[in-house]
C-alpha positions in Angstrom: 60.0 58.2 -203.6 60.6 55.4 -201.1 64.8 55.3 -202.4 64.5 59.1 -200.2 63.2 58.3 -197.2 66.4 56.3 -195.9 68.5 59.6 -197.1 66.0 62.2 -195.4 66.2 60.0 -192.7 70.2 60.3 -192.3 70.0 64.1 -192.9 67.4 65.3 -190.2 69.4 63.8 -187.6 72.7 65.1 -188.9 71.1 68.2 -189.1 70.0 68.5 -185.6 74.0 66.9 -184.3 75.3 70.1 -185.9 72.6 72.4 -184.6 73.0 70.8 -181.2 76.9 71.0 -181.3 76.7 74.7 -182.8 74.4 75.8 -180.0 77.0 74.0 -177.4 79.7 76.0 -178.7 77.8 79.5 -178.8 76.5 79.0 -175.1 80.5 77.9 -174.5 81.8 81.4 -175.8 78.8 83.2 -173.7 79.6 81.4 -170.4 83.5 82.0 -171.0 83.3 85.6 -171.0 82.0 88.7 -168.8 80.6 91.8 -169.6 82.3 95.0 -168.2 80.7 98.1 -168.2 82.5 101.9 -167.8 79.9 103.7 -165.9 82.0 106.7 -165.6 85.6 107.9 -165.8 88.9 106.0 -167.1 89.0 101.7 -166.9 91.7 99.8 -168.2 92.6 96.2 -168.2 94.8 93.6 -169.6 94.5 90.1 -170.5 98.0 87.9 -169.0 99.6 89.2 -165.4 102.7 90.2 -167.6 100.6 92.5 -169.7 100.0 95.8 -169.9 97.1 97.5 -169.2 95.3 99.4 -172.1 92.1 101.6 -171.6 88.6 100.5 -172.6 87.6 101.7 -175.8 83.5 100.4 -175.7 81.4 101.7 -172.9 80.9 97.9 -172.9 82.2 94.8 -174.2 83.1 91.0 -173.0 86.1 90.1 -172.1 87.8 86.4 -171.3 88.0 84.7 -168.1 91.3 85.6 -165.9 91.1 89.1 -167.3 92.5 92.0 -165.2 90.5 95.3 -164.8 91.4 98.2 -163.2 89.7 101.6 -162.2 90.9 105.2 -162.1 90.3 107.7 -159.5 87.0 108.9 -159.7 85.9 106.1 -162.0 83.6 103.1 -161.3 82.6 99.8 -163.4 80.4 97.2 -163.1 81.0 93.1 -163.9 78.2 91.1 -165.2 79.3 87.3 -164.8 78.0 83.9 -167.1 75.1 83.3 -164.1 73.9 87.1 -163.9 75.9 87.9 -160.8 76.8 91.6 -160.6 79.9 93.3 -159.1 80.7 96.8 -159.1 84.1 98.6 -158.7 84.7 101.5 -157.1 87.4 104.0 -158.3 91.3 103.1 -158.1 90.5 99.1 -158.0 92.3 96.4 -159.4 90.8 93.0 -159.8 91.4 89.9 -161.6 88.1 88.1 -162.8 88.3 83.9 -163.1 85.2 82.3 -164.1 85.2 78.4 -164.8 82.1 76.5 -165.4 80.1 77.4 -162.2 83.2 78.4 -159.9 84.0 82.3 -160.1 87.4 83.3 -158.0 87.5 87.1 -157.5 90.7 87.7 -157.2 90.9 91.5 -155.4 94.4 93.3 -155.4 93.4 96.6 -153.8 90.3 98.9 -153.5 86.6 98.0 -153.3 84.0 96.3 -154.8 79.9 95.2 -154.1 79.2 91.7 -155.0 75.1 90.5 -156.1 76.2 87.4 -156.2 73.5 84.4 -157.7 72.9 81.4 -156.0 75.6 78.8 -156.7 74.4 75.6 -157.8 75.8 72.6 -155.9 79.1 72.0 -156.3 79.8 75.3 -157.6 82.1 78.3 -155.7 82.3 82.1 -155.6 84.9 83.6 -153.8 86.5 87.1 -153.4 90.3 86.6 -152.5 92.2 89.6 -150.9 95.6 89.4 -149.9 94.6 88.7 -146.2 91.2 86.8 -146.7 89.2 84.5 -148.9 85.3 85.5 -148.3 83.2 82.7 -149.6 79.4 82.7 -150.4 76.3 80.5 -151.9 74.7 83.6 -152.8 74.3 86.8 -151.4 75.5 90.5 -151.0 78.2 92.0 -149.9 81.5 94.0 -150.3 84.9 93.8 -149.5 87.5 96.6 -149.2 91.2 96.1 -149.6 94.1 98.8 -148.9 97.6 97.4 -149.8 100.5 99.5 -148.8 104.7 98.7 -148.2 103.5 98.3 -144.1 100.0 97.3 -143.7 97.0 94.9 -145.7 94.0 96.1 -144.6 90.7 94.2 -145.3 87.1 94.8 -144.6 84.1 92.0 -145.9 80.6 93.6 -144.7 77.2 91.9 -145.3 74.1 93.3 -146.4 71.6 89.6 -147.2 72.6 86.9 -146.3 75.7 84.8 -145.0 79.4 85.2 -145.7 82.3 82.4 -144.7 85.5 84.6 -144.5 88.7 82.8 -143.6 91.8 84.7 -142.6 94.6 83.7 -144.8 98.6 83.7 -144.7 100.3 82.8 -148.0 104.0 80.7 -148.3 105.5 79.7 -151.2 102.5 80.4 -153.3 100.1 78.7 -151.3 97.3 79.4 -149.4 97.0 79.0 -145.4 93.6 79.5 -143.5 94.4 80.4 -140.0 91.0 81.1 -138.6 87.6 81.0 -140.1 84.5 83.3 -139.0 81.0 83.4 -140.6 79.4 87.0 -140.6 75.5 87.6 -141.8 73.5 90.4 -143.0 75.3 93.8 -141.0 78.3 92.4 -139.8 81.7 93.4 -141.0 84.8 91.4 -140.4 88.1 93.3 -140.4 91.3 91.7 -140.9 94.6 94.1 -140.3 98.1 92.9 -140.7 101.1 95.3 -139.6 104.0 95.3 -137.7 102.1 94.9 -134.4 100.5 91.2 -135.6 97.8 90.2 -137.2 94.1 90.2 -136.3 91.0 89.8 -137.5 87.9 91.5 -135.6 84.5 91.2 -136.3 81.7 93.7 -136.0 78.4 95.5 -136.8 78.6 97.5 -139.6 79.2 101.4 -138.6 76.7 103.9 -139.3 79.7 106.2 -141.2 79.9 102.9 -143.0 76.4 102.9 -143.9 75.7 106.8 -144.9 79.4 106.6 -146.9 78.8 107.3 -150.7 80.0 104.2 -151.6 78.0 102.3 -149.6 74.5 104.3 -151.0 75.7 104.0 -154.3 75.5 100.2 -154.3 72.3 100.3 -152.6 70.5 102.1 -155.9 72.4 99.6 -157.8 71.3 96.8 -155.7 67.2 98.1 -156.9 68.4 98.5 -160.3 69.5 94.5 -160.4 66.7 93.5 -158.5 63.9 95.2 -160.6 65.4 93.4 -164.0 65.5 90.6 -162.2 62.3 90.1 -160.5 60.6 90.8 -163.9 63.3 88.4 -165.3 64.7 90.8 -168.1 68.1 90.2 -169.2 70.7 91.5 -166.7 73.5 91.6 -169.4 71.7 94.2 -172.2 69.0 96.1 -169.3 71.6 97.0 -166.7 74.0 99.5 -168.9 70.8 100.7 -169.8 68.9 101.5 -166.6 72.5 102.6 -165.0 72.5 105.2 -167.8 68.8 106.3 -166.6 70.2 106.9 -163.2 73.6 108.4 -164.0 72.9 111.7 -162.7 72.6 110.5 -159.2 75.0 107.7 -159.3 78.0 109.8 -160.3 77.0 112.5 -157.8 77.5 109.9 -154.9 81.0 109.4 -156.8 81.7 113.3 -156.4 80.1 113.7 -152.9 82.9 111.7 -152.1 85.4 114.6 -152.1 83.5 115.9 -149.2 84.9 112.5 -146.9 86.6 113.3 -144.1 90.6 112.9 -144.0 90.1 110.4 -140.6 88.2 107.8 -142.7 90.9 107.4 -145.2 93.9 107.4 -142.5 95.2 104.2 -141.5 95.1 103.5 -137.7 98.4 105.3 -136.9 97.0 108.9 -136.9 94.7 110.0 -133.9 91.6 111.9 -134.7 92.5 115.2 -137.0 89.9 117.0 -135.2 91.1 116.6 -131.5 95.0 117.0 -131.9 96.8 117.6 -128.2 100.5 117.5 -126.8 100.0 113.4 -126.6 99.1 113.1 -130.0 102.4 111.8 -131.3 101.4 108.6 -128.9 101.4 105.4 -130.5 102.5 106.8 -134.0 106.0 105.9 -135.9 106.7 109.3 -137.3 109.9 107.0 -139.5 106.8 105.4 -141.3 105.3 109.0 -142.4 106.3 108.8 -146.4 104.1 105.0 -146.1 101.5 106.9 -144.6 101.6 109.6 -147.4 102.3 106.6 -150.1 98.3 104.8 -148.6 96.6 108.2 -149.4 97.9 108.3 -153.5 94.8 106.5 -154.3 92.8 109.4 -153.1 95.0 112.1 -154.4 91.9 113.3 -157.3 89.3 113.8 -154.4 91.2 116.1 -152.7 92.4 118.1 -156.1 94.5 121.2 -155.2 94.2 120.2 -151.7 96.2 117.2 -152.0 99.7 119.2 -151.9 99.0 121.1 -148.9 97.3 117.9 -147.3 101.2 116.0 -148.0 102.7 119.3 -146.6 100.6 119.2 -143.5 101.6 115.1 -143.1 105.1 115.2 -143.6 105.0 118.2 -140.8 103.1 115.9 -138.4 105.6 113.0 -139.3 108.7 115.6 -137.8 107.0 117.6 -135.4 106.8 114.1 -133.6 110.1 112.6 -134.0 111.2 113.8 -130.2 107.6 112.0 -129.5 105.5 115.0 -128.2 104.0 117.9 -129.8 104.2 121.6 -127.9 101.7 123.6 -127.7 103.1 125.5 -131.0 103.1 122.4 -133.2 99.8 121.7 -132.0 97.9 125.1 -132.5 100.3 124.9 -136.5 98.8 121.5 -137.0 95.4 122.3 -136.0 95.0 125.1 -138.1 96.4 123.0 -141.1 94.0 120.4 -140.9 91.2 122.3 -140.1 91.8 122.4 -144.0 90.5 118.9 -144.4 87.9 118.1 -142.1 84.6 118.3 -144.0 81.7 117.5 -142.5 
């Protein structure tokens, strides 16, 4: 009997190196991927920047680090990173998602998204990277808006716990340049516009319109959805598809309230007020830049539906009515009555 002891004794501890090294390399998958979840409508995504983009099959599935995902109109997704931390997407979004170790780099092409971000550990990073700013946090949340056209990069980072560290950013020859940094907390915004005029970045309280938006009420009943799993510390990654499916009825209806948005939030800050049109409303706008105008609103071309024709018509009319600079009082009672169309309430 005593000839087995030495060989039992080799084998336990071999035994527990290869269940120690298995269990490294399971938890090593696990922390390499994220979980994405289709909460409604079309999402695609692709794997390499020279891919091409392929629709999600599985209402939800994992996919690797540096992973593209993108949203269709009237579609939204949520992320569920390694450490718990929860982003969702709002409809025609593209993001790229990098997660290393304890450093996650959102990198945000165009459109919006809410991020419930987890405390980072020391040493660790989470930042949301849009082409004008870099918005940097130790755990928090916030969102971050992004409009990308041929003239303008618009960017918006608002703050609802918390601190945010955004820096306004300039990038040559593939490298990043911080030109000024600003720290924002819990309803502020900070806006950062670059055009042909310059650009500037402005910070602020967080609008009411902002605040009663769809988008913005949306993420709020998301926000108690992460918090109740994680305040009775159930497991973010297999509850949240669940309880978001509990409370689809009312999440998607904020998605289709939004058709009922008013054309002056989506304009970009050429166009006066749609509701108060005069003979100086051509002041200040470059009617040569209308079809970039018209190419900014694409992304909302499902909302509108069957309006979205007569809403181009009405633009590229407002683009040559004011190429001799003023509008007559026959443009302006034509134009008035076309875009009495599209201010909703």
């Amino acid at each position: 009997m005593k000839k087995f002891l030495p060989i039992v004794a080799v084998i336990i501890p071999c035994f527990c190196v290869i269940a120690a090294a298995a269990t490294f390399f399971v938890l090593r998958s696990q922390n390499s991927t994220f979980t994405l979840i289709n909460d409604s409508g079309k999402i695609s995504i692709k794997t390499s920047p020279n891919g091409n983009y392929v629709p999600m099959t599985d209402p939800q599935a994992d996919y690797p680090s540096g992973t593209f995902v993108k949203t269709d109109a009237t579609s939204a997704a949520e992320v569920i990173l390694p450490d718990n931390s929860v982003i969702s997407l709002d409809e025609s979004t593209e993001v790229q998602i990098n997660y290393q170790s304890n450093n996650v780099d959102i990198q945000q092409l165009v459109g919006k998204t809410w991020n419930r971000v987890e405390t980072v550990t020391k040493g660790g990073s989470y930042t949301v990277t849009t082409p004008t700013t870099v918005a940097a946090v130790r755990g928090t949340i916030f969102g971050v808006d992004a409009l990308v056209t041929n003239s303008i990069s618009d960017s918006q980072i608002y703050v609802q716990e918390s601190n945010v560290d955004v820096s306004r950013i300039e990038r040559v020859n593939g490298t990043i340049n911080v030109l000024e940094k600003q720290s924002i907390a819990a309803g502020e915004l900070i806006h950062a516009l670059k055009d042909s005029s310059g650009f500037d970045m402005t910070r602020d309280n967080i609008s009411d319109a902002l605040k009663n938006s769809n988008w913005f009420k949306r993420n709020l009943l998301v926000d108690d959805i992460y918090k109740e799993i994680k305040n009775r510390r159930g497991n973010i990654r297999t509850e949240l598809k669940t309880k978001l499916e509990e409370n689809h009825p009312k999440l998607l209806q904020f998605i289709q309230n939004r058709q009922a948005v008013s054309l002056d939030t989506m304009l970009t800050p050429g166009y006066p007020n749609l509701s108060d049109f005069s003979t100086t409303s051509c002041t200040g706008f470059d009617s040569t830049q209308t079809e970039e105008y018209i190419a900014s609103l694409d992304q909302y071309a499902s909302m509108f539906g069957a309006q979205y024709g007569p809403l181009v018509d009405f633009l590229k009319a407002y683009g040559k009515d004011c190429t001799d600079g003023v509008l007559d009082s026959n443009e302006v009672a034509q134009l008035q009555a076309m875009a009495q169309t599209f201010n909703q309430p």
